[in-house]
N, C-alpha and C positions, 0 to 999 in steps of 0.2 A: 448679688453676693453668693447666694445660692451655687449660680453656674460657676461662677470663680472657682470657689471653693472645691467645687467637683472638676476642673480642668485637668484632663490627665498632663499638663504641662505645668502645673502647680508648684510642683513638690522641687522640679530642677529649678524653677524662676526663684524660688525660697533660698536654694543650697548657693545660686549662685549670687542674690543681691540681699541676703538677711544672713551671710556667712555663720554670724554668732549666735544665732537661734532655730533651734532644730525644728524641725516639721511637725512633729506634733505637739511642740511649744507655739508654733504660729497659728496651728490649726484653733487651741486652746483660746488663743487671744482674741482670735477673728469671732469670737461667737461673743463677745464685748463690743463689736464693733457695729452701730446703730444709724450711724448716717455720716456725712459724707466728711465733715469736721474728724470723726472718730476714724474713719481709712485713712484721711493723709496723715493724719498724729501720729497712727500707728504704722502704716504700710508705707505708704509714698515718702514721706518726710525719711525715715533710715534708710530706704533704697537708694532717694538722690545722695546722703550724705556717702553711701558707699562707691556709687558711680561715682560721686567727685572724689574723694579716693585711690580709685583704681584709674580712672582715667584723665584727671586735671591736675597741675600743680597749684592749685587752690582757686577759689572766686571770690571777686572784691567785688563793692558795691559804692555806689554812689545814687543820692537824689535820694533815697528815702525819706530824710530828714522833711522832704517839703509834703508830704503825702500830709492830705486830712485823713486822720479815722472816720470820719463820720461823713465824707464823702465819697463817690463813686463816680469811676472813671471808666473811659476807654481807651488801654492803655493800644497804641499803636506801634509797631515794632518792627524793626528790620527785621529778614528771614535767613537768616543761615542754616538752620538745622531744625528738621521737619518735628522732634520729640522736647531736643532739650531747649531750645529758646523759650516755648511756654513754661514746659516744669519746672525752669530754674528761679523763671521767675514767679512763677507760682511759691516755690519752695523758700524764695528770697519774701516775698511778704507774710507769708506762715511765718519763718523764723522773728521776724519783724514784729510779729505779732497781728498783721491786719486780715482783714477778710480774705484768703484767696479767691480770683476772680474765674467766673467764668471762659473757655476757649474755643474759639473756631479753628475748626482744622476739617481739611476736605473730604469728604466722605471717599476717596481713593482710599485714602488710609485705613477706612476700616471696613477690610474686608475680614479680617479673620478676628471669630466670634470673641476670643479673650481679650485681644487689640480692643475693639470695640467698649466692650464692657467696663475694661480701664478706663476708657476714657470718659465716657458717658458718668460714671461715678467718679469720677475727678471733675466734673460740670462740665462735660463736653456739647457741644454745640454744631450740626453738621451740617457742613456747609456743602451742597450737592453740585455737583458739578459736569458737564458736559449732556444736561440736559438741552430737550427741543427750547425753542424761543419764548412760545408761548407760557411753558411752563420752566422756564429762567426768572421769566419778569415776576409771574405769579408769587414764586420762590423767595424772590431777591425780597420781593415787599413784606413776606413773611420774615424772612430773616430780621430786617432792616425796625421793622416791629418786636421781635425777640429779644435784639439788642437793645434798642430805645428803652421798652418797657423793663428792662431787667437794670438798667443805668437810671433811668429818671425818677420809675415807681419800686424797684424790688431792691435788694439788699444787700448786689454783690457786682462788681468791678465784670468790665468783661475783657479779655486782651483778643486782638485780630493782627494779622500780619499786614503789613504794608502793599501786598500785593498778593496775586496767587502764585505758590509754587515760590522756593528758595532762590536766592541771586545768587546763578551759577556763577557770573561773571565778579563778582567778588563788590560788585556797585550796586547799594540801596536805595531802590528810588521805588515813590508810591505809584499804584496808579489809581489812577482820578475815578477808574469806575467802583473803587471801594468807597468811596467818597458819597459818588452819586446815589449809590447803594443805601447810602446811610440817612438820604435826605428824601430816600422816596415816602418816607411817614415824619409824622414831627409836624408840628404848627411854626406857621413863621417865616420868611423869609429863607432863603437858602444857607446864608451866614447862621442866622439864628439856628436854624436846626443841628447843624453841626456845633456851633457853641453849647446847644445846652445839653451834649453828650461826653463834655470835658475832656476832647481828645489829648492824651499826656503821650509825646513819641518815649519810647523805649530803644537802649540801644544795645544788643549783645556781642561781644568781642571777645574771640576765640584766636586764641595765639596762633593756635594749629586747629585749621577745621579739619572735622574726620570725616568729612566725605571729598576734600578738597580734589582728588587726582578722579573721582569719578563724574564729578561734575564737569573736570576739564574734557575726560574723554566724552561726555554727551555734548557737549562745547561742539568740539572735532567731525564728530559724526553728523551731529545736523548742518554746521556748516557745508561738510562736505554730500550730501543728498540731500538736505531742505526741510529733510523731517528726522522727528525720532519718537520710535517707535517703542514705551517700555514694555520693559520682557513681561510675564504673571510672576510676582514675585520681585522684583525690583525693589519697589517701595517699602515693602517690607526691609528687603535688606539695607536699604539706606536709613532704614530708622534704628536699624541694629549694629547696624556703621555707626553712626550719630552719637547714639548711646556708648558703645563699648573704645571706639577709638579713641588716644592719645588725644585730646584738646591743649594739654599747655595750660599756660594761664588765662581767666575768663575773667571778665568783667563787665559787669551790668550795669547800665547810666539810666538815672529817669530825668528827664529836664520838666520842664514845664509845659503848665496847659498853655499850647496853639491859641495864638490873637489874634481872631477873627476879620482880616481887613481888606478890600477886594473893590474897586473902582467901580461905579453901581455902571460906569459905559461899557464892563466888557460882560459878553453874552455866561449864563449859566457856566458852560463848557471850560470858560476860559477861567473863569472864578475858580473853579475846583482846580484847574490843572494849577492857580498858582496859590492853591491852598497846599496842592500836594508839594508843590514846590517849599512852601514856607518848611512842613513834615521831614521834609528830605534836608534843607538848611539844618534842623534840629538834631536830626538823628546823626548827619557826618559831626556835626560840632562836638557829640555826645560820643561818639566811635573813640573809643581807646586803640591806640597804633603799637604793637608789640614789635621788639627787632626783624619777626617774619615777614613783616611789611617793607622794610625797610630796605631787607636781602634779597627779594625778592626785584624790588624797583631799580638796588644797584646791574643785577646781576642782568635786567633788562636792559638799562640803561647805562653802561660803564662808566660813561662821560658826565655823569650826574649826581656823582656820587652823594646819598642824603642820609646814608648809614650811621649810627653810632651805637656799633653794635661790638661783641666780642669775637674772636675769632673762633673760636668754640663754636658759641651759636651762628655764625655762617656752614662751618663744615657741618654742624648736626642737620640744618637746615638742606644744605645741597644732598646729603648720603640720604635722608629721609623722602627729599622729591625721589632722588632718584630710583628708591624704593618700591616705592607708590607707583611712577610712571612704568617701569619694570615690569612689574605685576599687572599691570594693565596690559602689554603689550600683544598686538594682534596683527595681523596683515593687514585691514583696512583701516589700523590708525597710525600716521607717523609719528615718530615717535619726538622730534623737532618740533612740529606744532603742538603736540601735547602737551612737551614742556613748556613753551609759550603761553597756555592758555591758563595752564597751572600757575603761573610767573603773575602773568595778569591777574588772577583773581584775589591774587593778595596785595597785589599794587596797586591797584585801583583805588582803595580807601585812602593809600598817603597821595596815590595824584589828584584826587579833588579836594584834598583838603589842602594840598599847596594851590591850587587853581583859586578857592573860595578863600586861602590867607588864613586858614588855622593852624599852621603850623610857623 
């Protein structure tokens, strides 16, 4: 709190997300401020309401209702956006009244000392990454015990993404090695250990994602050499994308805790991939489909037409890609596949859920 407080970036982060509260009105309050229930009441909790604000035409919820207070979960969740998929939901069970829960987010993310700081006092959890083998495995079983013992014996909810790193391509799918992560501690069987961490999927649904035409151009580029390389500073700005851009309408689904069931003939490996599988079942059924889905799948697909949308929001839709792709535009990205990749990531969600019959 100390260093917060003294960040010479402070005073702009105040003017521009606590608008109605002058700086040495905040400065004033922060010294009331005691532990970590007392920063989101007072700091976090007006910030999101102003982000949603400035950048959402509102957020809806669903599945609350089925939450215990008096239990603890791990909540699992599709990854769209590197900042606000945790804090929204974070800020959706504060409002709610329940404990907010602990978060795993990669330690890429925090490199810079305020970044950091925010989050580690908002119950951050750091997930290391692109460490040697030896000290992966070490790591993973530590973590895999941080979560355990903060869900089964301690006092607070933890939320983890579905996978590492956001789905560029616009399709939320788990993967299995978070899974296996999670059953390197725990007593029990391999069903059992994941049962008794009450994993509940999460689902977040962004009319307009704000990083949507950069993720297509990272699409483009690795397609086209094999790799991609982020700049210093990237990540940073996709969480300032995330945050400050246009989202649209948002809406947040909690379904239920995952039912453990898994043929004792198929090997460990194949257990988790169709437990991820069940995860993945949950979180498309839970996915709210906005008309940008929709315009996106006709405009791919002409002949298929599955739109019932207004004409408005087509043309706002098409002037806004075409925006985005624009402002991208470089010599080694075409500017046809870009749109393509952009097209798809918002199609995706309505073609598996006509594939899987939810719609």
């Amino acid at each position: 709190m100390v260093r917060l407080l003294n960040d010479p970036g402070l005073e702009k982060a105040v003017r521009l997300y606590l608008p109605d509260q002058s700086f040495a009105a905040f400065l004033e309050s922060a010294e009331h401020i005691k532990n970590t229930e007392d920063f989101q009441s007072m700091v976090i909790a007006p910030v999101i309401r102003q982000v949603l604000k400035q950048s959402s035409q509102g957020m809806s919820l669903s599945g609350f209702e089925n939450l215990d207070p008096s239990r603890r979960y791990l909540f699992i969740s599709n990854h769209r956006d590197i900042i606000c998929d945790p804090a929204l939901l974070t800020y959706s069970l504060h409002q709610k009244g329940f404990s907010t829960p602990k978060i795993c987010l990669g330690d890429n993310l925090l490199t810079h000392p305020l970044i950091r700081d925010l989050i580690k006092m908002n119950r951050g959890i750091t997930v290391k990454r692109q460490l040697p083998m030896k000290d992966a495995f070490r790591y993973s079983v530590l973590l895999s015990e941080m979560i355990r013992g903060t869900i089964t014996q301690g006092s607070h909810s933890v939320w983890i993404a579905q996978r590492e790193g956001r789905a560029k391509d616009g399709c939320d799918t788990t993967h299995p090695g978070i899974l296996k992560m999670l059953t390197l501690t725990g007593e029990g069987t391999l069903l059992e250990k994941l049962e008794s961490l009450s994993l509940l999927p999460v689902a977040v649904s962004y009319e307009y994602d704000p990083c949507d035409a950069l993720k297509a151009r990272e699409r483009v580029l690795l397609e086209k050499t094999g790799t991609y390389q982020k700049k210093p500073g990237e990540d940073q700005k996709s969480m300032l994308q995330g945050i400050h851009a246009p989202k649209g309408r948002i809406h947040i689904a909690l379904g239920r805790l995952i039912s453990f069931q898994a043929s004792e003939d198929l090997s460990p490996k194949e257990r988790l991939q169709k437990i991820a599988q069940a995860i993945d079942h949950e979180i498309l059924k839970l996915y709210r489909l906005w008309p940008s889905h929709s315009i996106a799948y006709d405009l791919l697909h002409p002949k298929m037409r599955q739109g019932n949308y207004l004409a408005e929001e087509k043309e706002f839709f098409i002037k806004r890609m075409q925006a985005q792709i624009q402002s991208l535009s470089t010599p080694d990205v075409d500017q046809e596949t870009l749109r393509t990749r952009f097209l798809e990531s918002y199609a995706c969600s309505l073609e598996r859920k006509l594939a899987s019959n939810f719609i």
